[in-house]
VEXDOKOL-446444 format. One record per residue (C-alpha): residue number from 1; residue in one letter; x, y, z. Coordinates in pm, 1 decimal, padded with zeros to 6 digits. Example, Ala and Ser with C-alpha at 12.3 -4.5 7.8 and 13.67 -1.06 7.14 Angstrom:
BEGIN
SITE,1,A,01230.0,-00450.0,00780.0
SITE,2,S,01367.0,-00106.0,00714.0
// end
This chain:
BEGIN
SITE,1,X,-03436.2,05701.3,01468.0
SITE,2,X,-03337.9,05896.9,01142.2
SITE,3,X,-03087.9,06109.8,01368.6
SITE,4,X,-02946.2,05769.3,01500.8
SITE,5,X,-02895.6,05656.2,01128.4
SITE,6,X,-02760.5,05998.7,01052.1
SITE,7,X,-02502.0,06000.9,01285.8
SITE,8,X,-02334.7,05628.4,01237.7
SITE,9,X,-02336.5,05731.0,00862.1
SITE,10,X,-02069.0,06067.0,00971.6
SITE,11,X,-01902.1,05797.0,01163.9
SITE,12,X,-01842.9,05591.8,00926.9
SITE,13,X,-01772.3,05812.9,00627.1
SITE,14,X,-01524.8,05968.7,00867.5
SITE,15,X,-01363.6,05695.3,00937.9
SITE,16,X,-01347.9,05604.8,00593.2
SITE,17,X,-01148.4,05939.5,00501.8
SITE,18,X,-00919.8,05916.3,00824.5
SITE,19,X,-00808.8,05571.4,00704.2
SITE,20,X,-00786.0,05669.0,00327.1
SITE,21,X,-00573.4,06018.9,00431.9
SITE,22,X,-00345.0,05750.3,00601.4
SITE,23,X,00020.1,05864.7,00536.3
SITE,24,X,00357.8,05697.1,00592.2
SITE,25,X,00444.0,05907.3,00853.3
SITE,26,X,00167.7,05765.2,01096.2
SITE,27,X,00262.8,05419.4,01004.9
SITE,28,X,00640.6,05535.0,01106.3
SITE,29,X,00472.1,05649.0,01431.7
SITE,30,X,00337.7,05315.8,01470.7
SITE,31,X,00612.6,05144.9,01423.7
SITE,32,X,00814.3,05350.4,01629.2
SITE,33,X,00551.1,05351.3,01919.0
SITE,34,X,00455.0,04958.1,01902.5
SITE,35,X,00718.3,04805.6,01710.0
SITE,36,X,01089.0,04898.7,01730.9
SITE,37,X,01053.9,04933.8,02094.1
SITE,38,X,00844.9,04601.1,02146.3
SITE,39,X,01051.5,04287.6,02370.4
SITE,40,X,01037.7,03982.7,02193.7
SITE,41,X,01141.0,03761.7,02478.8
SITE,42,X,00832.0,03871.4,02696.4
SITE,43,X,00495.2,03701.2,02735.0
SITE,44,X,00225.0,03924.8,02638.5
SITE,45,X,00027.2,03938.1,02916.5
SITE,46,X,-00034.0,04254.2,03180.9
SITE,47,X,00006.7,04002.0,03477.0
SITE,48,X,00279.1,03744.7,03413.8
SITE,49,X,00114.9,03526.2,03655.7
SITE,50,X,-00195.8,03476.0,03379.1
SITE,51,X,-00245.4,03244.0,03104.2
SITE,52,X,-00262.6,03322.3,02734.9
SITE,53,X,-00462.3,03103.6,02503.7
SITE,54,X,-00313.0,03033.4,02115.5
SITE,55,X,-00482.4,02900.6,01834.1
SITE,56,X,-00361.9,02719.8,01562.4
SITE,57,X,-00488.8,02512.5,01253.8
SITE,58,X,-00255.0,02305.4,01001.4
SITE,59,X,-00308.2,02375.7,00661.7
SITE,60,X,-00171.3,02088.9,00431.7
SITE,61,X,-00069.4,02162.9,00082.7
SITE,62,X,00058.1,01878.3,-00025.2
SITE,63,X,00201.7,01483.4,00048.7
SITE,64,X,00548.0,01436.8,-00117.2
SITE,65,X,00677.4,01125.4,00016.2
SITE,66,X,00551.8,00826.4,00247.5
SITE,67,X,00839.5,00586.7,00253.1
SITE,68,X,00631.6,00284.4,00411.3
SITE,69,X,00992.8,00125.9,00462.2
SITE,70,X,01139.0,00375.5,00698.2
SITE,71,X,00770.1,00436.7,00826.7
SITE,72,X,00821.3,00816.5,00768.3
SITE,73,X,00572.9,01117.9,00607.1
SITE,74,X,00688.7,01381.0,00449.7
SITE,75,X,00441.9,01625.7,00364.1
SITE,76,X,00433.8,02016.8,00259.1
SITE,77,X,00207.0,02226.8,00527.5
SITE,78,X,00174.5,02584.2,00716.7
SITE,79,X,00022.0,02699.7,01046.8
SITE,80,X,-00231.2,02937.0,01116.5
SITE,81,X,-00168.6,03081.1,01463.7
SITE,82,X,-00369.5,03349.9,01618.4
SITE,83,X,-00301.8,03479.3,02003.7
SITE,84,X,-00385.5,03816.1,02158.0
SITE,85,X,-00052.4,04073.0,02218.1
SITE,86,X,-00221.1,04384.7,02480.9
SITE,87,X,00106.2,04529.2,02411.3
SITE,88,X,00037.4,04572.9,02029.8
SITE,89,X,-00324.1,04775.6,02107.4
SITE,90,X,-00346.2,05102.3,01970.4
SITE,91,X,-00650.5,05408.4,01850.0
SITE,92,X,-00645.3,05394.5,01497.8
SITE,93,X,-00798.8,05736.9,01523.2
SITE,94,X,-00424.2,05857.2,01672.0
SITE,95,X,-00247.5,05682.0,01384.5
SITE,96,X,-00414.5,05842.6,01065.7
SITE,97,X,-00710.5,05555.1,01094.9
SITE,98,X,-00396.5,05244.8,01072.3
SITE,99,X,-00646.3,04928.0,01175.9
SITE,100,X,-00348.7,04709.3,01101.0
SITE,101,X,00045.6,04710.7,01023.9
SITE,102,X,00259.3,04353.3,00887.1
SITE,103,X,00599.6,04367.5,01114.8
SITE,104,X,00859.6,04126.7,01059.3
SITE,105,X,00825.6,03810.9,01234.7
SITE,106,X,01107.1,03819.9,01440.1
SITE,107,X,01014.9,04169.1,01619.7
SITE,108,X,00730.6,04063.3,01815.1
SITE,109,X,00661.7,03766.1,02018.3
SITE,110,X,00587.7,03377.3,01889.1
SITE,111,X,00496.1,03085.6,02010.3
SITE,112,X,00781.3,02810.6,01989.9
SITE,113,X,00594.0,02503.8,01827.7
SITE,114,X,00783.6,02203.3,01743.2
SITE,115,X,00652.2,01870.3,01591.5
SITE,116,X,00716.5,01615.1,01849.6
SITE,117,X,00754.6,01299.2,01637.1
SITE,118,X,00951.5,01456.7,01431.5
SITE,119,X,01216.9,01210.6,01199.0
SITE,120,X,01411.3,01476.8,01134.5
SITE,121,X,01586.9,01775.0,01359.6
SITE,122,X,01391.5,01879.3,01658.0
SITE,123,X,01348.6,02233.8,01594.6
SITE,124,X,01099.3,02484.3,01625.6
SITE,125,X,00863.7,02546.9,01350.1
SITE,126,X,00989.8,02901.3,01176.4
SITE,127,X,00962.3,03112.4,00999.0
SITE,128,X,01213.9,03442.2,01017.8
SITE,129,X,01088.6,03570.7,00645.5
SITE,130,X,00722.8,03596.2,00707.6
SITE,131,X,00584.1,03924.1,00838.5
SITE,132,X,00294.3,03871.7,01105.4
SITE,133,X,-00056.6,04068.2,01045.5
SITE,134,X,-00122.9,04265.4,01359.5
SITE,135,X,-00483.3,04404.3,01408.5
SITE,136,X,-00536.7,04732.0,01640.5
SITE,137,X,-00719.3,04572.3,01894.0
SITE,138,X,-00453.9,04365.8,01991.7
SITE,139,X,-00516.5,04009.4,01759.6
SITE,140,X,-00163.6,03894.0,01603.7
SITE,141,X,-00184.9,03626.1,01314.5
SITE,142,X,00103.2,03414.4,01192.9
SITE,143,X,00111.9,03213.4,00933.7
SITE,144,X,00457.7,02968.8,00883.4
SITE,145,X,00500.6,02742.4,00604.0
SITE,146,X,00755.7,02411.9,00662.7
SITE,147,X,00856.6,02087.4,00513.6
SITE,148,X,00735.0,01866.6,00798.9
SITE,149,X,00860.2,01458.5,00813.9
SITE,150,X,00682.4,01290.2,01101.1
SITE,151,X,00703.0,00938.4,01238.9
SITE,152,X,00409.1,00731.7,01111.8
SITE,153,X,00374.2,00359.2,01216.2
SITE,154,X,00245.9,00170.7,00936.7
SITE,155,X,00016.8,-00166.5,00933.3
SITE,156,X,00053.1,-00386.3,00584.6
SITE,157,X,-00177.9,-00670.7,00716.8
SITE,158,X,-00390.1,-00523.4,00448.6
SITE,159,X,-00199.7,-00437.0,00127.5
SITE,160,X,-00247.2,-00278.1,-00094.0
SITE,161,X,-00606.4,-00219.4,00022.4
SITE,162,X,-00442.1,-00063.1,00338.7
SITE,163,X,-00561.6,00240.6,00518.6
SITE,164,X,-00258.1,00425.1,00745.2
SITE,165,X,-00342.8,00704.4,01049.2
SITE,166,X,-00033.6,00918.3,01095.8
SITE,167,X,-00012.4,01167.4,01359.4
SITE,168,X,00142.9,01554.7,01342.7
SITE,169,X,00173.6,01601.8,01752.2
SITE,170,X,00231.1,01995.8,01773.9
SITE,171,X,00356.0,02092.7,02089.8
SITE,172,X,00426.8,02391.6,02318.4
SITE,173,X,00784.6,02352.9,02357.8
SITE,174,X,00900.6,02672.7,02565.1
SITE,175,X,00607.6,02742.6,02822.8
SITE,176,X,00422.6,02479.3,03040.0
SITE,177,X,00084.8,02460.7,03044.5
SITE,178,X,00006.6,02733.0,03336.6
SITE,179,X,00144.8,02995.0,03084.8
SITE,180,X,00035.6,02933.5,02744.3
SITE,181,X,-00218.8,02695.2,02667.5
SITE,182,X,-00263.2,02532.9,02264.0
SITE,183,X,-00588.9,02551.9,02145.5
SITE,184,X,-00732.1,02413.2,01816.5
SITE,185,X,-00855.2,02645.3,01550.9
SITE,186,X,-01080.7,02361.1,01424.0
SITE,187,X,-01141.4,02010.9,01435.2
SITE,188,X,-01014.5,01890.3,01122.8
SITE,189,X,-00700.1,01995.2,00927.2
SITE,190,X,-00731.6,02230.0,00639.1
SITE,191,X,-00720.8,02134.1,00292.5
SITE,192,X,-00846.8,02392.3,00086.2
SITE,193,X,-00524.5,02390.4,-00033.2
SITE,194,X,-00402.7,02037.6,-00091.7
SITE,195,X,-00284.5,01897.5,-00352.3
SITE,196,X,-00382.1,01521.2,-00426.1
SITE,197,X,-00154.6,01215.8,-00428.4
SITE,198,X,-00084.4,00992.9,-00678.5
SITE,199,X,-00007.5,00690.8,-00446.3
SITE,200,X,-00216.6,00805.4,-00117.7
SITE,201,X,-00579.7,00934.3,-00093.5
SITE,202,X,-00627.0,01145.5,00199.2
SITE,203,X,-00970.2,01046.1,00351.3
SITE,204,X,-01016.6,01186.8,00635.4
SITE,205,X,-00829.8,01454.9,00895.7
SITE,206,X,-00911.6,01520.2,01292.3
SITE,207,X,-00793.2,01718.3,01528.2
SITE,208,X,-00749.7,01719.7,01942.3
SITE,209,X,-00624.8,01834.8,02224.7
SITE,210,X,-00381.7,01634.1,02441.1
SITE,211,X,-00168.6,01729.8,02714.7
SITE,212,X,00176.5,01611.4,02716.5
SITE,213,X,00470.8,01589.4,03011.7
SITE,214,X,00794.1,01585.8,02858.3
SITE,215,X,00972.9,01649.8,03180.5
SITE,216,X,00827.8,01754.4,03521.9
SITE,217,X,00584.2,02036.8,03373.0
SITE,218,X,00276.2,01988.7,03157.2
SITE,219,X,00301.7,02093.3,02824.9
SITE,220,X,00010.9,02139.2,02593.0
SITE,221,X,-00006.3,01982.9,02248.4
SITE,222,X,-00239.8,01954.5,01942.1
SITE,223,X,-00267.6,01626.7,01753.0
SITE,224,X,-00382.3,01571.9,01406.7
SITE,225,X,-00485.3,01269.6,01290.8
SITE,226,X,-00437.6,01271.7,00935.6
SITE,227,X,-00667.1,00963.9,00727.4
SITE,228,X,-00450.2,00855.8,00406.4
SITE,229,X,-00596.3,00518.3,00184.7
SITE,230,X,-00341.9,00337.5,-00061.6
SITE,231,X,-00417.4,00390.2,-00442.1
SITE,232,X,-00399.5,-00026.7,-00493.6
SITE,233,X,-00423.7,00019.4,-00922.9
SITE,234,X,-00063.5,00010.0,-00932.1
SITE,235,X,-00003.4,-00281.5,-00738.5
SITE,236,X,-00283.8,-00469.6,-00894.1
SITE,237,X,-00190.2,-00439.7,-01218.1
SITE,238,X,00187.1,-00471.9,-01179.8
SITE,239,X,00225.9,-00773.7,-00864.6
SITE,240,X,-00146.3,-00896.2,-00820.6
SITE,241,X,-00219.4,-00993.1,-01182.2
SITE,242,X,00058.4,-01156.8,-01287.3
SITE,243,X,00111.1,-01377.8,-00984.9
SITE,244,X,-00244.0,-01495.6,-01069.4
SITE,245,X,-00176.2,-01555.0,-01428.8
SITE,246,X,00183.3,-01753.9,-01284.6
SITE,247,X,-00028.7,-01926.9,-01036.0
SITE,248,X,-00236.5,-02098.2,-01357.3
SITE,249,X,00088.4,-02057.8,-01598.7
SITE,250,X,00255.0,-02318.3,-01312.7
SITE,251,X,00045.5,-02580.0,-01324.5
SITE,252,X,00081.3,-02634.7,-01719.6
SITE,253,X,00433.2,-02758.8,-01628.0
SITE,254,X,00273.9,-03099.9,-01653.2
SITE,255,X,00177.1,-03069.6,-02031.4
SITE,256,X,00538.3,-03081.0,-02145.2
SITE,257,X,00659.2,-03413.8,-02251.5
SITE,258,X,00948.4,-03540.3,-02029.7
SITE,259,X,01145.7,-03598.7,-02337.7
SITE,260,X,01116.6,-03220.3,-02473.9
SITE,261,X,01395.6,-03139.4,-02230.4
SITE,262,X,01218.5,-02847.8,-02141.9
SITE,263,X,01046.4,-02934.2,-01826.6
SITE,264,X,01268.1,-02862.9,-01575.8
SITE,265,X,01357.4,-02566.9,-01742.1
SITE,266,X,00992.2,-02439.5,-01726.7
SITE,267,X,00944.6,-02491.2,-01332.8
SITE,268,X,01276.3,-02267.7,-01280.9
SITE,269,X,01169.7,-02014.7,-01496.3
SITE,270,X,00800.8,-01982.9,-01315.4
SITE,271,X,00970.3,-02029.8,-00984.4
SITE,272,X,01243.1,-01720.4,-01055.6
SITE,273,X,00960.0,-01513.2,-01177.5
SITE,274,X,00828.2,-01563.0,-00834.1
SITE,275,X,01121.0,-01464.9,-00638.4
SITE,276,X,01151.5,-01165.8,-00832.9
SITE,277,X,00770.4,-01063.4,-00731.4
SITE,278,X,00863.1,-01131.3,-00388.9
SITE,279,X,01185.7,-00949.9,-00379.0
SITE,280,X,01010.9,-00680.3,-00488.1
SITE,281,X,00681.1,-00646.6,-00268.5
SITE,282,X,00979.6,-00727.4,00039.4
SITE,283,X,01168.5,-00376.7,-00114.9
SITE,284,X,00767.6,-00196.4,-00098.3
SITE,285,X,00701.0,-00266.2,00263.4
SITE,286,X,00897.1,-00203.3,00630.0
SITE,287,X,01118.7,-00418.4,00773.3
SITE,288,X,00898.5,-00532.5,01098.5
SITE,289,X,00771.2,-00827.7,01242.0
SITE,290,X,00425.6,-00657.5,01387.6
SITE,291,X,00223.4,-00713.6,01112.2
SITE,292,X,00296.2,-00906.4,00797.8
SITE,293,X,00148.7,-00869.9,00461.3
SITE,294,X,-00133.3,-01100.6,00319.5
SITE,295,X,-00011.5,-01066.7,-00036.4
SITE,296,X,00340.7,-01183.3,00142.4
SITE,297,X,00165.9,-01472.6,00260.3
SITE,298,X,00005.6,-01595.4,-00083.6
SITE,299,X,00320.5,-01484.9,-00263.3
SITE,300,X,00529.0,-01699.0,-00005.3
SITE,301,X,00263.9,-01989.5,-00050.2
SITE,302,X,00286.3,-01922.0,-00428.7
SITE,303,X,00643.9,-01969.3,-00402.1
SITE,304,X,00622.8,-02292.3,-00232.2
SITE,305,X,00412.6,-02425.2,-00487.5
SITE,306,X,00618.1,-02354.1,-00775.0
SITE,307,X,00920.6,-02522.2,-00553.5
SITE,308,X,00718.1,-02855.2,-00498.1
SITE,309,X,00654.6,-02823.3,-00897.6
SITE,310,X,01011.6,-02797.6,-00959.0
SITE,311,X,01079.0,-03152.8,-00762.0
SITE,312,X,00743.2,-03306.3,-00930.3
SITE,313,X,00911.8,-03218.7,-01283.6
SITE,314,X,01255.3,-03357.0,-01195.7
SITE,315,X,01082.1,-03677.0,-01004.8
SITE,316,X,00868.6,-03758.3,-01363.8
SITE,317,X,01176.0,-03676.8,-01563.9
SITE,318,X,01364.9,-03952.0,-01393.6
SITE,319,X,01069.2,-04136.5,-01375.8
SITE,320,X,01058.6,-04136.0,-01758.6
SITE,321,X,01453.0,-04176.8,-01865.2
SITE,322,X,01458.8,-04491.1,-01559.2
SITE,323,X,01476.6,-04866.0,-01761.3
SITE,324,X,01712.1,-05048.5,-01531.1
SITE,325,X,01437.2,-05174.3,-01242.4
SITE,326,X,01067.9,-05303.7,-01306.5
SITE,327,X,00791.7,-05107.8,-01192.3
SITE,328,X,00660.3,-05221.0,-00803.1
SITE,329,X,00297.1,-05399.3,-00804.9
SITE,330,X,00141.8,-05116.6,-00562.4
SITE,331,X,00318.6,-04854.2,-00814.8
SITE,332,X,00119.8,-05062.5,-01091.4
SITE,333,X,-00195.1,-05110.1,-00969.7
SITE,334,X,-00227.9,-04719.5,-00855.2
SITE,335,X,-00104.6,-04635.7,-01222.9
SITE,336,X,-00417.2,-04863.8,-01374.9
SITE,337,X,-00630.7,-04675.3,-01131.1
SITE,338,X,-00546.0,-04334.5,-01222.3
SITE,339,X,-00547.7,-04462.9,-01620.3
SITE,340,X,-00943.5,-04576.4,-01586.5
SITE,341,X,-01007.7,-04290.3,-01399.3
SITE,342,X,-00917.5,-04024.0,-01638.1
SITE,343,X,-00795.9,-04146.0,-01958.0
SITE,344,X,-01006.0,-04370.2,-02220.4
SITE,345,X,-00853.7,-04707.7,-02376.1
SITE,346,X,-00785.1,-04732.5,-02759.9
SITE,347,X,-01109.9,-04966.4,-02854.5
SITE,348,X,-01071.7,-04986.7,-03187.5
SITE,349,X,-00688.2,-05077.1,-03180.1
SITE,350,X,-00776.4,-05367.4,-02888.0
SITE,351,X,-01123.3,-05489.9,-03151.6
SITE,352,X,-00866.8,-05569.4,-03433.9
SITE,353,X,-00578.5,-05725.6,-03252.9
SITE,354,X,-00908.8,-05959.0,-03084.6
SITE,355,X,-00982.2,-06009.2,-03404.1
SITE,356,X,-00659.7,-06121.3,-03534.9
SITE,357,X,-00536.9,-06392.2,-03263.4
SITE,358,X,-00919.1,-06522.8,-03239.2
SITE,359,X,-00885.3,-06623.9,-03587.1
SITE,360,X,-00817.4,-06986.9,-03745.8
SITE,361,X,-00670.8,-07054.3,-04045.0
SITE,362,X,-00904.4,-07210.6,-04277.0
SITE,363,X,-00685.3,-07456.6,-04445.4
SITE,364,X,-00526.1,-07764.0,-04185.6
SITE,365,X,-00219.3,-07754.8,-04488.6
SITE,366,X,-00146.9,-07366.0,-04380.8
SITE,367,X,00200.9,-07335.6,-04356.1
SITE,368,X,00466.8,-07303.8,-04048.4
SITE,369,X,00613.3,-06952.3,-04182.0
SITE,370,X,00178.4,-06844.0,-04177.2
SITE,371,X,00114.8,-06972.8,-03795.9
SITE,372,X,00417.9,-06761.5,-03701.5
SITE,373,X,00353.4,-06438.8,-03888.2
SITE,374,X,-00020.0,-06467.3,-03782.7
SITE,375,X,00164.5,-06471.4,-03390.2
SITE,376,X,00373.1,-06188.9,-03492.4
SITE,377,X,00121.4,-05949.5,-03593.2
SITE,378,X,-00136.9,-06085.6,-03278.3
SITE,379,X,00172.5,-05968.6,-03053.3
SITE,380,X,00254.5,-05660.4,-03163.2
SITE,381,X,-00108.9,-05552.2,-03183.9
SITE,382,X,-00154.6,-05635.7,-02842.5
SITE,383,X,00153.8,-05435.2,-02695.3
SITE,384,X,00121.2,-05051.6,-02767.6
SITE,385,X,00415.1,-04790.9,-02775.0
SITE,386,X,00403.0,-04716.1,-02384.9
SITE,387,X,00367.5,-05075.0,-02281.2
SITE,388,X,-00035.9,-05098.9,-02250.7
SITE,389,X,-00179.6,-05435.0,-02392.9
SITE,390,X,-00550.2,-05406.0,-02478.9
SITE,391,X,-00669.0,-05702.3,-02317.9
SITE,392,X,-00468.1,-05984.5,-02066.4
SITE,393,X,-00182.1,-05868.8,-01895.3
SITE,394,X,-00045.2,-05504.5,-01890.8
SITE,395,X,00306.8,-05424.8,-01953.1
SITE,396,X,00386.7,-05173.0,-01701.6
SITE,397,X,00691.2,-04946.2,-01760.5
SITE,398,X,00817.2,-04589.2,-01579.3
SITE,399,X,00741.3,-04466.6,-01899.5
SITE,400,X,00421.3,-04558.2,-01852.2
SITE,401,X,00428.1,-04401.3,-01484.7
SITE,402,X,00558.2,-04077.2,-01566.2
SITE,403,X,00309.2,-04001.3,-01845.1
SITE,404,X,00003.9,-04102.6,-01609.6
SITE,405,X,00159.9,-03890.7,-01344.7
SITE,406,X,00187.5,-03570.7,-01535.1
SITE,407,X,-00163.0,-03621.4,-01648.0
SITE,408,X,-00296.7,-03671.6,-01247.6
SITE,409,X,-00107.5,-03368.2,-01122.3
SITE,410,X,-00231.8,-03190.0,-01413.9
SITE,411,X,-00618.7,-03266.2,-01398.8
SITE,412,X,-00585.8,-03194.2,-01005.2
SITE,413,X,-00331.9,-02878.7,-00988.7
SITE,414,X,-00480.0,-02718.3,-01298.7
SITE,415,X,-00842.5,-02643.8,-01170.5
SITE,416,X,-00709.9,-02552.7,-00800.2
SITE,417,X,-00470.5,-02272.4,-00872.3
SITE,418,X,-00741.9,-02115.1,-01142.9
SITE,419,X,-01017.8,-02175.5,-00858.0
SITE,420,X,-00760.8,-01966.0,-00656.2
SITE,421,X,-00663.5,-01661.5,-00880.5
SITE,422,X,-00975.2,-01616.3,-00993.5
SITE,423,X,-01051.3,-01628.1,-00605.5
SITE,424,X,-00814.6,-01397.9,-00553.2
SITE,425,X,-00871.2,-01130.8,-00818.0
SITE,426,X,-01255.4,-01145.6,-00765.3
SITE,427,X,-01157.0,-01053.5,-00389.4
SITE,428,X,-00971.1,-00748.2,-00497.9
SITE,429,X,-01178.6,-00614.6,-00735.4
SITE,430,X,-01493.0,-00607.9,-00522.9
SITE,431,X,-01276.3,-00469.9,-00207.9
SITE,432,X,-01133.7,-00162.4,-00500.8
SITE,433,X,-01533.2,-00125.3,-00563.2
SITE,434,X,-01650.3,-00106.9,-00215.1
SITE,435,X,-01352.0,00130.3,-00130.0
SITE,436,X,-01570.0,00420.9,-00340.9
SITE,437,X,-01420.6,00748.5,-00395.5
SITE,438,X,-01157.4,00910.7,-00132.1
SITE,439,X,-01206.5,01277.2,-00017.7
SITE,440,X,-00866.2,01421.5,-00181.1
// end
């Protein structure tokens, strides 16, 4: 047993000093021997009729765009691919203890891998400036870096709480599947390297194998399926939160006297605000008819609101200038309705004018110029600014219409859309909570 132990110790402190007396001039054998004499354009197998297996893993570094408009990712990425070369094996004993050389790329033989959903030029992913890392027993390692821009369909029924899975479909694109066959190094994508996003949380990454036909001839392929969440903060705070504080800002339209001459001008100001919100979510998200937006949806129905507003204020503005026609019965009676429903008569002002016309003048020799100021002042206690009389018959006026109108829509509109944004912000914020913390 000690001789055993004895022996793999000389082997290995030999090898140790035939690799550290390594000169240049075995390394120029090498080269010589494996390298400049080495055909690129030939499949590195013995028998041609055999199949070669490569591996390959996608490292991402980083996402730099994701234009949801034109549905395209661009992201920053390189491939580890390892294959076996028999025509790279060599002793390291012959070669001054060389376990591994670094030729240039374009010397040996690569795989052809192109990304086939691909939004910009179909070419093959490569790399002419990188040197591959060949090992003596025959394992060749290449590792090229590219700006990739894939083809990623993109569903908004969701926004911004939206979760997108794009595909990177790396395939084969010179040999069919009975020559080289595309394996995966791993089943997810690498990240050690990434850098996060400011706009898009990567949650999750998988990897398979598919197998593709092109054209007559199986081809094999390797899809990742790359995970990415929205970061909503940005939309909450700049779209989400002020709709909901125009939604209750509308409804106050109703609180400004007809006569101000600012009415109108209010609704159109609210309603512009909104088609400015809108214009800008529609710039935010693609131009498709496969899934629509819900924050389109309550933005549209937001917009719609604020358009019926605008009529309402220009109907009780007319409604409040119009003297020429009386008020219609129905019109009347629904008025008095809606006035004992929400708003309380003047007691005190209809006690005194009672007590006024109830009273009789105390001396039979009172005067004619008394009996008709005493009728004066009965009269004009009775009938109040906006045509109410406190007891008998009501003078009813479009002044009187308008004024109770603003006051219904008001009472009703009012606690509806602050029902709703608070709805709707309370529905955001607990879907943001529940979304927890993304990967990267």
């Amino acid at each position: 047993m000690k001789m055993k132990t004895l022996v793999s110790y000389l082997l290995s402190l030999l090898l140790w000093w035939m690799s550290s007396a390594q000169e240049a001039d075995d390394l120029k054998r090498l080269f010589d021997d494996k390298i400049w004499s080495y055909n690129p354009y030939i499949r590195p197998v013995l028998n041609q009729t055999d199949q070669m297996n490569v591996t390959l893993q996608l490292h991402l570094v980083a996402i730099t765009n994701f234009d949801e408009v034109s549905e395209n990712l661009s992201f920053t990425a390189w491939l580890d691919l390892v294959w076996h070369d028999p025509f790279l094996v060599w002793d390291p004993i012959q070669y001054g203890g060389s376990v591994s050389i670094h030729p240039p790329a374009h010397q040996v033989w690569r795989p052809n891998i192109a990304v086939a959903n691909t939004m910009s030029t179909f070419n093959p992913v490569t790399d002419s400036t990188n040197l591959v890392h060949v090992l003596s027993n025959g394992t060749v390692t290449w590792k090229p870096g590219a700006n990739f821009d894939v083809y990623c369909e993109v569903d908004t029924s969701s926004f911004p709480f939206d979760v997108q899975e794009c595909l990177v479909e790396l395939l084969l694109w010179d040999y069919h599947l009975e020559a080289v066959d595309l394996l995966p190094m791993a089943s997810s994508v690498g990240v050690s390297s990434f850098r996060a996003n400011g706009k898009w949380a990567l949650v999750s990454t998988d990897v398979s194998k598919e197998i593709r036909q092109p054209d007559t001839s199986s081809k094999p392929a390797v899809v990742m399926t790359l995970k990415l969440k929205r970061r909503p903060e940005f939309v909450l705070i700049n779209i989400i939160l002020p709709t909901a504080l125009l939604s209750i800002l509308n409804s106050c339209v109703f609180l400004i006297p007809a006569d101000s001459g600012e009415k109108i001008c209010f609704a159109v100001t609210i309603l512009l605000a909104y088609g400015v919100l809108m214009s800008y979510i529609t710039n935010m998200l693609p131009k498709t008819s496969k899934t629509t937006s819900s924050l389109s949806i309550i933005m549209v129905a937001s917009l719609v609101v604020s358009s019926v507003f605008v009529g309402l204020a220009i109907v009780i503005t007319r409604l409040y200038k119009k003297t020429e026609t009386e008020v219609p019965v129905n019109v009347a009676h629904v008025t008095r309705l809606i006035e004992r429903i929400l708003c309380r008569r003047k007691k005190n002002e209809c006690q005194s004018s009672d007590s006024v016309s109830r009273s009789e003048p105390q001396d039979s020799h009172d005067s004619i110029d008394k009996v008709v100021q005493t009728s004066s002042i009965s009269l004009s206690s009775h009938v109040g600014n906006d045509g109410r009389c406190c007891h008998g018959e009501d003078v009813m006026t479009w002044k009187r219409v308008s004024k109770c109108l603003d006051m219904a829509l008001f009472v009703v509109c009012f606690p509806a859309l602050l029902v709703a944004a608070v709805a709707v912000m309370g529905n955001d914020c607990i879907t943001l909570g529940s979304m927890g913390n993304p990967a990267v």
